[in-house]
C-alpha positions, -999 to 999 in steps of 0.1 A, spaced: 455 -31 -37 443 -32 -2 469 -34 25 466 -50 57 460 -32 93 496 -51 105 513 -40 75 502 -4 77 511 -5 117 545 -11 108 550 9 78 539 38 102 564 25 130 591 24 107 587 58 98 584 72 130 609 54 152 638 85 148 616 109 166 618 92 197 650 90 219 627 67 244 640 32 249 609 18 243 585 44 222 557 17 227 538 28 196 502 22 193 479 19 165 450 45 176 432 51 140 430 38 103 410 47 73 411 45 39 402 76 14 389 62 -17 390 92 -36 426 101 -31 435 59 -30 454 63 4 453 51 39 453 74 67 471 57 98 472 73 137 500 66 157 507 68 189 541 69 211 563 83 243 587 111 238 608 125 267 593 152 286 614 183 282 592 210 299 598 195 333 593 218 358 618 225 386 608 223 427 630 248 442 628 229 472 635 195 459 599 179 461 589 156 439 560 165 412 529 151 397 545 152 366 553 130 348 587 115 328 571 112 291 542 120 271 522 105 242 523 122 213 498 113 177 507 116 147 486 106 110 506 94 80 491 86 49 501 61 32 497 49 -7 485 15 -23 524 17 -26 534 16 8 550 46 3 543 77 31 531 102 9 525 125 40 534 129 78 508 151 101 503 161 139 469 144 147 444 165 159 412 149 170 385 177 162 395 176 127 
């Protein structure tokens, strides 16, 4: 059974949505293919997180840093819809 892109996308958004505490995680679809010898859909997904390893300005000026951070992760999912595994994305795999 093939699934659809939109149907993946959410799936995917669904599992992810704890690991942000942002209001608005704005997740994007980066990445999907699907493995025909193992049968199962590998999704990227992109979204905000806080950024905790803010540096501090001793003398109170303001930064080029900035509040959050993007961070990608690949899920693959079965012919199921079921997430049969969760992954930090790296790019030069």
């Amino acid at each position: 059974m093939k699934l659809k892109i939109n149907e993946l996308f959410e799936i995917a958004k669904s599992e992810l949505s704890g690991l942000s505490k942002v209001t608005n995680p704005d997740f994007r679809l980066e990445q999907v293919v699907y493995d025909e010898v193992k049968m199962e859909w590998e999704v990227v997904v992109s979204y905000l997180v806080e950024n905790s390893n803010k540096r501090t300005n001793p003398l109170g000026l303001p930064t080029s840093e900035f509040q959050f951070y993007r961070i990608y992760k690949k899920l693959r999912i079965n012919n199921e819809k079921e997430v049969v595994g969760l992954f930090i994305f790296d790019s030069k795999e």
